[in-house]
C-alpha positions as CSV (number, residue, x, y, z in Angstrom):
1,X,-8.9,27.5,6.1
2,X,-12.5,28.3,5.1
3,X,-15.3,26.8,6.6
4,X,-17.1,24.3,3.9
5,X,-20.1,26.0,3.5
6,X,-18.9,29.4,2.7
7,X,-16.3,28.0,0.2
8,X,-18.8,26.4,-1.0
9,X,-21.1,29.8,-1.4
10,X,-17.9,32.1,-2.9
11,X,-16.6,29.5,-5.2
12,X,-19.5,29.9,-7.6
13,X,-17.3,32.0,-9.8
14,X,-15.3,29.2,-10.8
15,X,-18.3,26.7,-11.7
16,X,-17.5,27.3,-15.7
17,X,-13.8,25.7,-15.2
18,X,-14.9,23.4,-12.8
19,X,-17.2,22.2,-15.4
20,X,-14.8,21.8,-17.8
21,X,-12.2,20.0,-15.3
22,X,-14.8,18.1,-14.4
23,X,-15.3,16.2,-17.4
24,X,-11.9,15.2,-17.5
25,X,-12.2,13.1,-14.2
26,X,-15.0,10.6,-14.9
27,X,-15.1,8.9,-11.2
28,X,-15.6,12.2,-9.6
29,X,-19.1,12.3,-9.2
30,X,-19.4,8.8,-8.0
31,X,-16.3,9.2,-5.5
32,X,-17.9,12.3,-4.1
33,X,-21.5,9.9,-3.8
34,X,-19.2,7.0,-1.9
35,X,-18.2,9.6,1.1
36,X,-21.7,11.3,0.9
37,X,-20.5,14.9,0.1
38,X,-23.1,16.8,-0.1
39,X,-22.0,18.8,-3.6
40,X,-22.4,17.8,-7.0
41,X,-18.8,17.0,-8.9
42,X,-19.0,20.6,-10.8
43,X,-18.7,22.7,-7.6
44,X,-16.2,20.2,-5.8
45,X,-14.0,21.2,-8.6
46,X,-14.9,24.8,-8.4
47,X,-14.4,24.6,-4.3
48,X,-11.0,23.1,-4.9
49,X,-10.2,25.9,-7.8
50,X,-11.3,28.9,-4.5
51,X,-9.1,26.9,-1.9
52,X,-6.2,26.7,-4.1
53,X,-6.9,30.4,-5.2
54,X,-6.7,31.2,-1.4
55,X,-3.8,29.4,-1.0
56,X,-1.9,30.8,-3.5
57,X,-2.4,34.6,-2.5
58,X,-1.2,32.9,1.3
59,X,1.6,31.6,0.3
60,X,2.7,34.0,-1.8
61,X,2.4,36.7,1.0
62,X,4.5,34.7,3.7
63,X,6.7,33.5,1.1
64,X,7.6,37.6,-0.2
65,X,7.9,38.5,3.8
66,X,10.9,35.4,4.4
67,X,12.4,36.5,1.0
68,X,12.1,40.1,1.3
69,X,13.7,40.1,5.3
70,X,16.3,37.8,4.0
71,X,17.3,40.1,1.5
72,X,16.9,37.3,-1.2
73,X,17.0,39.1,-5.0
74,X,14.3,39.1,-7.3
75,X,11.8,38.2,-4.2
76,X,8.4,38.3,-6.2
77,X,9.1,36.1,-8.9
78,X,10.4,32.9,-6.9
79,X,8.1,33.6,-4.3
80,X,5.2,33.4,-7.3
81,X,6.9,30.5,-8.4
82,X,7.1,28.4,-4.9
83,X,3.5,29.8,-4.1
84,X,2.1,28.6,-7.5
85,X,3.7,25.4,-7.4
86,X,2.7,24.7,-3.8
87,X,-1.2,25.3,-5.1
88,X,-1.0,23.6,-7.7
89,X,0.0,20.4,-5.4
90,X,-2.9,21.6,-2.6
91,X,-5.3,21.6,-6.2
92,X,-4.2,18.2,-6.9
93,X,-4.4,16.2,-3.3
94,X,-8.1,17.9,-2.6
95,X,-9.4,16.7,-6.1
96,X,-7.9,13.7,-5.5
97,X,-9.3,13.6,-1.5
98,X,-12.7,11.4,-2.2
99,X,-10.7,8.7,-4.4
100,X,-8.4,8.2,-1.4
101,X,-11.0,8.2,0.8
102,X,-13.0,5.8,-1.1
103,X,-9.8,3.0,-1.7
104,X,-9.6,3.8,2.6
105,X,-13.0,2.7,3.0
106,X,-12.7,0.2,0.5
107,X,-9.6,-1.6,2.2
108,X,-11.6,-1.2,5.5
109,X,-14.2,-3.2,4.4
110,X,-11.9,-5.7,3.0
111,X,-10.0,-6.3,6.0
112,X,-12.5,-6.8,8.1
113,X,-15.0,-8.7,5.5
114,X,-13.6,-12.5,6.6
115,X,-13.4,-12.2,10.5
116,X,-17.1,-10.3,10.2
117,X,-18.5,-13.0,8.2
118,X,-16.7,-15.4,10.5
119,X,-18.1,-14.1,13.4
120,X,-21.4,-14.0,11.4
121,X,-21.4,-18.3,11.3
122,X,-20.4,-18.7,14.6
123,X,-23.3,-17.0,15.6
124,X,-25.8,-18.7,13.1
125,X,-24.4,-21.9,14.4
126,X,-25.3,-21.0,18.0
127,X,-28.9,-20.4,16.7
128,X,-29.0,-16.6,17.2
129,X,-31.5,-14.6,14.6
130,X,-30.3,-13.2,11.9
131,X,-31.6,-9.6,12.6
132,X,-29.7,-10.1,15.9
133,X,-26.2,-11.1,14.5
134,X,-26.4,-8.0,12.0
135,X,-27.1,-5.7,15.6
136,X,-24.4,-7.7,17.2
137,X,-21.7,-6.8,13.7
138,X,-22.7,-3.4,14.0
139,X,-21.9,-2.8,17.4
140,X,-18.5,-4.6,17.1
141,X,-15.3,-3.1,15.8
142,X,-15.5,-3.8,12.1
143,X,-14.5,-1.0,10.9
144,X,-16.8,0.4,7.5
145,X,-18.6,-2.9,7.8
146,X,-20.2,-2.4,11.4
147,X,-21.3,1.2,10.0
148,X,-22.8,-0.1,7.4
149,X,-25.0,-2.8,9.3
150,X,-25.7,0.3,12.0
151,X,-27.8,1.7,8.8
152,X,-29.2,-1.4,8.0
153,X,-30.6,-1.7,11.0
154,X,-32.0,2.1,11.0
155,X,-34.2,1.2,7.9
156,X,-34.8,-2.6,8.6
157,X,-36.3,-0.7,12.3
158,X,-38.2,1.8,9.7
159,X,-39.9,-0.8,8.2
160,X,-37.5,-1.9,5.3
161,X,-37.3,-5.7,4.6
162,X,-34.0,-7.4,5.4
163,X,-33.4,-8.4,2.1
164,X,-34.1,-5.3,0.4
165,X,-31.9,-3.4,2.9
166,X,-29.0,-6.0,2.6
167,X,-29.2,-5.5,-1.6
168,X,-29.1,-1.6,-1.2
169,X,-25.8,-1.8,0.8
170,X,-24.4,-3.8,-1.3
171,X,-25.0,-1.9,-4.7
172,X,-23.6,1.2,-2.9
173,X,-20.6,-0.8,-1.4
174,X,-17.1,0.3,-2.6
175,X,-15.5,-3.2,-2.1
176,X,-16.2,-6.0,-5.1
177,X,-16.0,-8.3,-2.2
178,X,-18.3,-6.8,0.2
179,X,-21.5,-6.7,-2.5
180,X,-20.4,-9.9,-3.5
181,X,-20.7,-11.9,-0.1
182,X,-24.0,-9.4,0.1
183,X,-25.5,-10.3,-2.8
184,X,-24.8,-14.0,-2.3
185,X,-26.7,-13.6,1.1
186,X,-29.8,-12.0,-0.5
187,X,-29.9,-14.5,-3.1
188,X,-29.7,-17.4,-0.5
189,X,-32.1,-15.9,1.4
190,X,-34.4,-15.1,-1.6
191,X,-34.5,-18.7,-2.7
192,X,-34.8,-20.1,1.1
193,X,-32.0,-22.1,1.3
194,X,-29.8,-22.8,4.7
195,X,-28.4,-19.3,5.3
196,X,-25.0,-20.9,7.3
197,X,-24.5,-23.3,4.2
198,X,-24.3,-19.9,2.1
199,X,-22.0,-17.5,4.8
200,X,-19.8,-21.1,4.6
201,X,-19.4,-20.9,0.7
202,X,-18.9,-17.2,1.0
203,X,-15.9,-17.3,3.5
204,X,-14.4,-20.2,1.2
205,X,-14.9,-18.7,-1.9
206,X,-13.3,-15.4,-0.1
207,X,-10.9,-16.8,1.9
208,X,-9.1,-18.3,-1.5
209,X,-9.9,-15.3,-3.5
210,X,-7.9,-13.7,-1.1
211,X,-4.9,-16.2,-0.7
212,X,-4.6,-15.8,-4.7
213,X,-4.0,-11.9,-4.5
């Protein structure tokens, strides 16, 4: 119910136990990195600490006014009870929040990985520049992996070289798959050799990866 920002500001308070619940959850920082955040894992955990605070004192308010005009007995301590409970699973699902949304964009990318690349050699094979097929991805609908390719073509237009673009994405990819095929690319094209012979040995190696799992 509070705006980002301001939680952000008023939650300072709790940066000492954030700190310390912090270190418990390892993948945090990187999680919060994957769905560009902009706060570091100390005061994500410190946000989550105010929100569930707020949330508590909420809930424990409406939960008193049913009880208490229901003539339920002993009002304050179940509604305590319910409200802390209730927190403590709102605590849990926003710490939690960037991990889901990471496996999300992870199983995005995945999905969509073999008809991209697919579409990828059917354009190679109709002779159609490589610069151009990555425009062409990025304005289709696949998913994580055309929003991906809509950067690289942002810093390939400021100047970046293809390759070195192409090898960023992939070591900030949160699919295996994805930096693999990537990094396959990069290396192909590093080395000069036939770019559709490579996307061919990625999709196969892929495609039976895939029919394994």
């Amino acid at each position: 119910f509070i705006p980002f920002n301001v939680l952000k500001n008023i939650s300072s308070i709790f940066l000492g136990l954030g700190s310390k619940i912090e270190k418990s959850l390892p993948s945090l920082r990187l999680n919060l990195e994957y769905v560009k955040l902009s706060v570091s894992a100390q005061e994500y955990t410190a946000m989550c600490l105010m929100s569930s605070l707020f949330s508590f004192i909420l809930l424990n308010i409406i939960i008193n006014i049913i009880l208490i005009t229901t003539k339920f007995g002993r009002s304050f301590l179940l509604a305590f009870g319910i409200s802390a409970a209730m927190s403590l699973f709102i605590f849990t699902q926003q710490i939690l929040y960037p991990k889901i949304q990471v496996q999300r964009k992870t199983k995005d990318i995945e999905r969509n990985l073999l008809p991209a690349l697919q579409d990828i050699l059917v354009q190679l094979n109709s002779g159609i520049p490589f610069f151009r097929i990555i425009v062409n991805i990025s304005s289709k609908n696949y998913g994580e992996i055309s929003k991906e390719f809509s950067k690289a073509i942002n810093k390939i237009n400021a100047g970046y070289s293809q390759i070195d673009v192409l090898d960023e994405i992939a070591s900030k990819s949160t699919s295996l798959y994805f930096r693999r095929a990537l990094w396959q690319l990069v290396n192909g094209m590093k080395t000069g050799s036939d770019t559709i012979s490579v996307i061919k040995e990625i999709i196969s190696s892929l495609s039976e990866e895939q029919l394994i799992q």
